[in-house]
N, C-alpha and C positions, 0 to 999 in steps of 0.2 A: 434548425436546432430549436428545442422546447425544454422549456424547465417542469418538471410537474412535481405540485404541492404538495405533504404528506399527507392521507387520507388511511384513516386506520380500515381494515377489512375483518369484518367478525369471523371470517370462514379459516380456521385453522389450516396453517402450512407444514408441512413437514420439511425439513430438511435437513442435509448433511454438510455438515463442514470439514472439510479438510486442511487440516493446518492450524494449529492454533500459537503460533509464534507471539510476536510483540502483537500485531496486529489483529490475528484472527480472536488472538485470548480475549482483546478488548471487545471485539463485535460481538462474542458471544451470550455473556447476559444482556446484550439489548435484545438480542432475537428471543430468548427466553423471555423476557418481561414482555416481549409484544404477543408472547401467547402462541408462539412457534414452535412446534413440536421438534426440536431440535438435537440432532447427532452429532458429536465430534470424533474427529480421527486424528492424532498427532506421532509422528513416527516417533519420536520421544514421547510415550505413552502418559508419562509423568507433570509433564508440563500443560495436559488437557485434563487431568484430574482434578484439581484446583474448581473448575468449571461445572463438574457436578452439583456443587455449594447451590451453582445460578439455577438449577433444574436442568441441564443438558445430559444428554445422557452419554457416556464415554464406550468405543469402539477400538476394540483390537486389533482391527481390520479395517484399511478403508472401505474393502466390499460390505464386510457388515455395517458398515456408515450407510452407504447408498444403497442399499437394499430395497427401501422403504419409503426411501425420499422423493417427494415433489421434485424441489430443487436440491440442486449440489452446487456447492460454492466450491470455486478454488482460492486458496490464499497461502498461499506455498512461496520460496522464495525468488524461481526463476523457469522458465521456459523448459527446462526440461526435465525438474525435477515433477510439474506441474503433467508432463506427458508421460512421464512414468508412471506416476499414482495413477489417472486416466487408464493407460493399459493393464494398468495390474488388477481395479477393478473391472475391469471389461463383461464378463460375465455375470454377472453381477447388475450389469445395464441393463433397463428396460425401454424401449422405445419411447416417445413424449415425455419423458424425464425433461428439467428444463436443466444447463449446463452453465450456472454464469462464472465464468472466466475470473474472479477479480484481483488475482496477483498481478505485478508490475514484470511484464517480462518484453522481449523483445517485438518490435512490432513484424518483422519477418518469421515471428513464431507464431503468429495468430492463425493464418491460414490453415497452416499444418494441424493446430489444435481443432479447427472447424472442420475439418478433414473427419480427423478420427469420432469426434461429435455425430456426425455423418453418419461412420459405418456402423453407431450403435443406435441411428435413427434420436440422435439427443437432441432437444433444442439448444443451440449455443448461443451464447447473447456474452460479448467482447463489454467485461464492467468495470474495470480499474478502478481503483478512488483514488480523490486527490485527499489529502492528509495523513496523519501520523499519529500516535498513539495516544496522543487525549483527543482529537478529535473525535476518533474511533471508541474511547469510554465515553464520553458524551454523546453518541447517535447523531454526529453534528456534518460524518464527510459528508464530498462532495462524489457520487458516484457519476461516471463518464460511462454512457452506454452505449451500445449498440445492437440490437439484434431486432428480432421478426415483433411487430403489434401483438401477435396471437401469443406472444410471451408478458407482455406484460402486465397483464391484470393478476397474474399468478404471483410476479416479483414484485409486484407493487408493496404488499406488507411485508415481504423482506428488506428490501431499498430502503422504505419509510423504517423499518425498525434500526437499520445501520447510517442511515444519510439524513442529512437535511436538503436535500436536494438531490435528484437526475439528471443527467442533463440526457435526453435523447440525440444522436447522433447520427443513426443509419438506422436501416432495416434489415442489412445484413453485418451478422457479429464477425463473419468473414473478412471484411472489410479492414477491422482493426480500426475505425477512427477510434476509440476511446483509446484505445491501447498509445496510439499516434497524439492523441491532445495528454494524456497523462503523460510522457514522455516531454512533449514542451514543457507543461507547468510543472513537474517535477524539476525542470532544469531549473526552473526561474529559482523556484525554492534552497537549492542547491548552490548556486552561483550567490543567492542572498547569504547565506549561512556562510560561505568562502568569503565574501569582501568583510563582513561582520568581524571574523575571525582576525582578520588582514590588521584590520581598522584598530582592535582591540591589543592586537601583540603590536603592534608599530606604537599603542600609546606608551606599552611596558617598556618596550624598547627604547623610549625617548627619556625615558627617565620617571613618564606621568604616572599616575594610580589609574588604571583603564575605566576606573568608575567616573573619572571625570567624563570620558567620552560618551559616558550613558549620558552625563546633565547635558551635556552640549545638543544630544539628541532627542531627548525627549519629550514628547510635546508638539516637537518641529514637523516642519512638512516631511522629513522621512523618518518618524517613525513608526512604528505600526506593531499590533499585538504581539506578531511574528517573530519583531526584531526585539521584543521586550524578552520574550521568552528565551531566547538563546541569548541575550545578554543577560540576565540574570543566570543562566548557567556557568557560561563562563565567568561571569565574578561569584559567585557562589562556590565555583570548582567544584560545581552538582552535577552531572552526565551522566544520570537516569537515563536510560535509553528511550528515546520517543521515537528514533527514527536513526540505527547504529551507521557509525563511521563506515564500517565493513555494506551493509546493504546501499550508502550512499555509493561509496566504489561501485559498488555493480551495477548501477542504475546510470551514473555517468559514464560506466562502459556500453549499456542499451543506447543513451542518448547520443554520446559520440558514430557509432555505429549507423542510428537512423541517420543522422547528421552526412554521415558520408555517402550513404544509399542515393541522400537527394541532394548531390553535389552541394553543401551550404555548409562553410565554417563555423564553429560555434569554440572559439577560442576560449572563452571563461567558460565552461562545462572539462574541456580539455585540461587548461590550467587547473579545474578544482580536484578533476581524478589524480594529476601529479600529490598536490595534497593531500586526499585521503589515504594513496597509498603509504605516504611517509608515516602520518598520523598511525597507519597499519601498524610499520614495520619499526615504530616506535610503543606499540603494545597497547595501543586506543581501539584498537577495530572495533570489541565490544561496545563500545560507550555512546552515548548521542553523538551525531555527526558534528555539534559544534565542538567536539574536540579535535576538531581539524584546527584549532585555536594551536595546539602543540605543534604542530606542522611546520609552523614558522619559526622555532628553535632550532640548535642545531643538538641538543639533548633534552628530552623532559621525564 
């Protein structure tokens, strides 16, 4: 495993993005500021427009996205919304295209996507990131990669334009280790965000103002920026979405699943999808996942 530094590259990238959700809207003016000839595609047409502002240029079409592109990013919300888009531009593919995978989907779906990668001769490099929606306006994730050396002098000044960091992991995206390490530390993050929550309605429920549990905390050996910012939302009753209720469910259903592939229990990832769903079906799905905070009512 290797971390490599950002190093800007003068030689202009093309690329296309697919998906411009919480996530890919954020990545997309940094690739534009780094000087990236840059496409987007968003099946909600409306929601990538916004983006033109940055210099991006907006596509009706995922094929007309990747027509023209070096690289095609994926950042769509799951495994097989991410192989549809894929098929639909098919023709549209050109061989030595490079393909970097970067949504969060299952790690039994990586194969299958390097599969299809394959049959349109694409380079596929497996790029997940760890972080959430200011990380990603800040150019600050952490990208988890995997794929072929002879891809990355090309992604170099795309990574560096979305990441403060690579971490290398394989040499084939096949492989799925990024897809596999983003899934652990997605959990961690996830399971912090659930005790957080816990911690904060048990103060309400005792009678305290949960702000006192922020002083108790803060400062001390377990705080950290992390836990400032989702506690500040929950006493704010701000859930801005940085990282929604609804996509935490679906990721503690990825995790859960790898979890069971390689016989290992992961009881709090488990516990915390019971929580998201209620936070669901109590009408939070949209909001930052720290309103898994309402979870622990029995009305909010």
């Amino acid at each position: 495993m290797e971390c490599t530094v950002k190093k800007r590259s003068p030689k202009m990238t093309t690329v296309a993005l697919l998906g411009t959700g919480i996530m890919g809207a954020a990545m997309a003016p940094n690739l534009a500021r780094a000087g990236i000839d840059l496409t987007v595609w968003n099946r909600t047409r409306s929601r990538a427009e916004p983006l033109a502002a940055h210099g991006a240029s907006i596509s009706d079409t995922p094929a007309e996205a990747v027509a023209d592109a070096d690289v095609i990013i994926t950042m769509l919300t799951e495994g097989e919304a991410v192989r549809a888009a894929m098929e639909a531009v098919g023709p549209a593919l050109r061989p030595g295209q490079v393909w970097a995978q970067m949504s969060t989907v299952a790690a039994e779906a990586v194969a299958p996507l390097a599969k299809l990668a394959d049959e349109h001769g694409l380079i596929f490099v497996d790029a997940p990131v760890q972080g959430t929606r200011q990380p990603a306006e800040q150019g600050a994730l952490v990208i988890l990669a995997a794929g072929p050396e002879a891809a990355r002098p090309q992604l170099a000044p795309v990574f560096d334009a979305v990441g403060k960091k690579t971490v290398w992991l394989d040499e084939d995206g096949a492989s799925g280790a990024g897809t596999r390490l983003k899934l652990a530390a997605v959990a961690y993050g996830i399971s912090l965000t659930s005790i957080l929550a816990e911690s904060l309605a048990l103060t309400k429920a005792l009678g305290l103002d949960p702000a006192l549990f922020g002083e108790v905390i803060t400062g001390g050996p377990l705080d950290s920026p992390y836990l400032q910012a989702k506690l500040g939302a929950v006493l704010a009753d701000d859930f801005t979405p940085s990282f929604t209720v609804r996509n935490a469910e679906k990721d503690t259903r990825l995790i859960t699943e790898a979890a069971a592939s390689a016989n290992v229990r992961l009881d709090m990832a488990e516990a915390a999808r019971d929580r998201f769903r209620r936070a669901i079906a109590q009408g939070h799905g949209d909001l930052d996942m720290a309103a898994t905070y309402y979870a622990s009512f029995a009305a909010s």
